[in-house]
N, C-alpha and C positions, 0 to 999 in steps of 0.2 A: 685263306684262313691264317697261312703265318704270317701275311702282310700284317693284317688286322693284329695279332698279338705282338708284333714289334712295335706297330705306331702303339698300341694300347702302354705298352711297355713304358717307350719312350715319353707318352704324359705324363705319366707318373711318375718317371725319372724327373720331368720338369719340374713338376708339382712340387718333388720333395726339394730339388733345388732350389723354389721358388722360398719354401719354407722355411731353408737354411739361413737363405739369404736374410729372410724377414727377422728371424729368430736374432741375427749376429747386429744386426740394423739395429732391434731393442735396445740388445744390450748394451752396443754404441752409443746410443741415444741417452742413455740412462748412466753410464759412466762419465760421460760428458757433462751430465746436469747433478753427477754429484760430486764430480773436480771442482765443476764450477761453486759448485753453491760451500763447498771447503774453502774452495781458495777468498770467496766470497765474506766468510766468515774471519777469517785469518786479517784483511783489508778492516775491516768494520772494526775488529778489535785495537789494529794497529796504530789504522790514520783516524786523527782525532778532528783533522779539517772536513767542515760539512762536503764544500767544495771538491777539495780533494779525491774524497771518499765515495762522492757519486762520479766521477771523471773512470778511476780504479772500477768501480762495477760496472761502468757501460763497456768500458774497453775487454772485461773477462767476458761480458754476454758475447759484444762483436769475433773473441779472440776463438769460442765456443763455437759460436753459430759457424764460422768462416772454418772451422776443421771439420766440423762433423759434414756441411756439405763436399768437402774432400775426402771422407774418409766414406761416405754412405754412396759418392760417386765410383769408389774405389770397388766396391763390393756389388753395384748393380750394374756397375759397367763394366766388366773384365775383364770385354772381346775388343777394348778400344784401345789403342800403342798406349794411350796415354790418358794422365788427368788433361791436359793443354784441348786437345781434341774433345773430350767430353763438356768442357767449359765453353770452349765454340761454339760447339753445336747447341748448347742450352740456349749462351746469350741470344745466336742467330734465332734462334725460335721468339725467344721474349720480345725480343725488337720486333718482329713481326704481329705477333697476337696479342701482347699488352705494351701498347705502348704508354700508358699512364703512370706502371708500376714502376716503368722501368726507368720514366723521365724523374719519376723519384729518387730511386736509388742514384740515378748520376747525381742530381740535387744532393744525395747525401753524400757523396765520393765530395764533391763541391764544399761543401758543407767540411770537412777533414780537411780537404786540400789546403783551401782558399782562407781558410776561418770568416768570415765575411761578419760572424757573431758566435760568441760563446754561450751556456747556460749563466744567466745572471744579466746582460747585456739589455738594455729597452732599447727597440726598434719597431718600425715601421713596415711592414711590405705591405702596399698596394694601399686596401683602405682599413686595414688592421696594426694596429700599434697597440703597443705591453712589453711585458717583459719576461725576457727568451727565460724558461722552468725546465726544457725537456729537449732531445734530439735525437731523434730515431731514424730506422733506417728509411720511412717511408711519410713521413710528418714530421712537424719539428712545433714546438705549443708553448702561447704564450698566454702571461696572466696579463689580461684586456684592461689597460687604460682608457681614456675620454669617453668616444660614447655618448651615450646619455649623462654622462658624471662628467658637469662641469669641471674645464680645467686637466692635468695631470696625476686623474689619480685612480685607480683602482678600481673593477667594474665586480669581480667578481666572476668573472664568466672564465674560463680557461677554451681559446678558442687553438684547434689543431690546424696546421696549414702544410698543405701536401707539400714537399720537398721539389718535385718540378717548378713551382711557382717560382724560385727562387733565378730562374731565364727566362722569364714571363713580365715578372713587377719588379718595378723599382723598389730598390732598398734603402733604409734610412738607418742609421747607429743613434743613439742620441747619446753613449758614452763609450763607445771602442778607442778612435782618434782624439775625441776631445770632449774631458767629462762634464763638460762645462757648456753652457746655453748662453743665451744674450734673450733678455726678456724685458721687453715693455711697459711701464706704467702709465695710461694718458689720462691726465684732468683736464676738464676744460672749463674754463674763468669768464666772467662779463665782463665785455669790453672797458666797464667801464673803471674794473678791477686794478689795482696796481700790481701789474703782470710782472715786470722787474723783481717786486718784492717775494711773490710767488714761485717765479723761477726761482730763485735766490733758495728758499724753503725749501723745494723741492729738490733742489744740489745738494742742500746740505742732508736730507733726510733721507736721499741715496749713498752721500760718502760712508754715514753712518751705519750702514750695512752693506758696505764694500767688501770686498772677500782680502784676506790676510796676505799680507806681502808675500808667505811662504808661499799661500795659494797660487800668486799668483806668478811666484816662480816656475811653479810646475807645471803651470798654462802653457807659459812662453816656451818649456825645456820642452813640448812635445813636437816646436818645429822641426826638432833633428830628427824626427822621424814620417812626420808629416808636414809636407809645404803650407802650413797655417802661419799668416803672420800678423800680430795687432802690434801698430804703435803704442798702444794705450790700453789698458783694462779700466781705469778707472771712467765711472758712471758719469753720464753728459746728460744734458736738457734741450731739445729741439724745441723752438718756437713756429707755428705754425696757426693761419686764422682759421677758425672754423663757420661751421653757418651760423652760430648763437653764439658764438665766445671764441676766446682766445683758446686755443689747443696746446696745452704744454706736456711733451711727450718723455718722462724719465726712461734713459735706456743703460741698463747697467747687466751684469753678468751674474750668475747663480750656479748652482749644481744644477745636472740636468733633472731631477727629482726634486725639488727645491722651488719650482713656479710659484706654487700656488700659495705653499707660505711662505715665502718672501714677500710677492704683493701682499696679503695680508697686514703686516707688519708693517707695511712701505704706507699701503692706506691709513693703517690707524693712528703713526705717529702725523700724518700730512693733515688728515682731516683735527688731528689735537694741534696744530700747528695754525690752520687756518678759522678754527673756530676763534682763536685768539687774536683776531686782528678783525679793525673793520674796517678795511680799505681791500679785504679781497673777499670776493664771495663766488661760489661755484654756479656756472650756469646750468640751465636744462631748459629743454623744451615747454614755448610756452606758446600762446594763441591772445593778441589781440584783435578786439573788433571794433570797427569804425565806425561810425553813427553820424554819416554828414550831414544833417541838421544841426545836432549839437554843437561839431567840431567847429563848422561853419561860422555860426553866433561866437561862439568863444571867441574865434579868431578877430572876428570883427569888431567885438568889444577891445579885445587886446591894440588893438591897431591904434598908433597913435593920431590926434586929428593933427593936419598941418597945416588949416584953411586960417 
């Protein structure tokens, strides 16, 4: 019987322990998210940069989260020498039973470490391209370009991509190293078009939305940090035959946001360019049909007599 009223004892010793513990855990908890959400405040009022300002509240969330799991391991783990040792032994568990979560979280250690992209930055991973909105500790979300929307521009869809992903897919920047793209315009002409004069047009209706000498100083300044090197920025004309026409290919440079109206612009003044001439006309797909009876006879009339 007094076995039985010691262990009985003893639960309830637990129990209240168990309470103490929960009790001081709240209020941990709770001090934490109103430091935070102070100092929160204090940032919002201060920094006036949109940028800036969301940088400052993800770093107080990470600064929060990262103490209170030390402070709440501190108090449910007493009997351990140390925070170090309670840390271990978590990780070692996670590695074992999630490993999805946790190839995230290293994506997002990755993610701080490496900078590979910021919030602001369009990029690509795998078969997703937009541009970087968010960065979390387990996804990172971006606002979806192409798509079904022709071209570089805006889908509408805000798509999340787990942070593992990021040792998985290939990655693309389209403005970290170098803000600048190299983009295409091809027409293509009948042969029997005067192609010289066309090119000639189309040189001139790319220098005319050429990017500004400054611009294009701060192209070339980005080799000293990146091994990028162009002799030349300015816009060139490829000639090449196609299967109905002459193929004349403008390639010149843009902002990486910038594709879709720039060719815009590039078309409209080319087509006001070539409407005015009649020595060059644009080809397209066409279909004739041969009628050997007819061709036949014509040909034979044509033929001159030599008897």
């Amino acid at each position: 019987m007094r076995d039985v009223l010691e262990s009985a004892a003893s639960v309830w010793s637990d129990l209240g322990l168990v309470e103490i513990r929960l009790a001081e855990t709240l209020i941990l908890i709770g001090l934490l998210v109103v430091a935070r959400s102070m100092l929160s405040r204090v940032v919002n009022r201060r920094v006036q940069d949109v940028h800036a300002r969301y940088h400052w509240n993800k770093a107080l969330s990470y600064a929060a989260t990262l103490i209170g799991i030390l402070l709440v391991g501190r108090i449910w783990f007493v009997g351990f020498r140390s925070v170090a040792t309670f840390m271990g032994l978590v990780a070692a568990g996670l590695v074992i039973s999630l490993k999805e979560p946790v190839m995230n979280m290293a994506g997002w250690a990755f993610l701080l470490w490496r900078r590979p992209f910021v919030v602001g930055d369009r990029i690509q991973v795998g078969e997703h391209a937009g541009d970087v909105i968010d960065r979390r500790l387990f996804q990172f979300s971006i606002l979806e370009v192409g798509n079904w929307v022709d071209a570089d521009q805006s889908t509408g869809r805000i798509i999340h991509i787990p942070n593992g992903r990021l040792f998985t897919e290939p990655q693309a920047n389209y403005t970290k190293a170098f803000p600048y793209l190299w983009n295409e315009v091809s027409v293509t002409i009948t042969f029997e078009s005067n192609w010289r004069e066309a090119k000639r047009l189309l040189l001139e209706v790319g220098e005319r939305h050429r990017m500004g000498p400054e611009l294009e100083r701060q192209v070339l300044a980005r080799s000293d940090e990146y091994p990028i090197f162009y002799s030349t920025l300015a816009p060139a004309v490829y000639t090449r035959g196609g299967e109905y026409g002459i193929v004349l290919t403008l390639r010149y440079m843009c902002g990486a946001r910038q594709r879709r109206g720039t060719e815009q612009v590039i078309w409209e003044d080319l087509l006001d360019a070539i409407s005015a001439r009649d020595d060059i006309d644009i080809a397209y797909r066409t279909q004739r049909f041969f009628d050997r009876s007819t061709e036949v006879r014509t040909l034979r009339r044509a033929e001159p007599d030599l008897s």
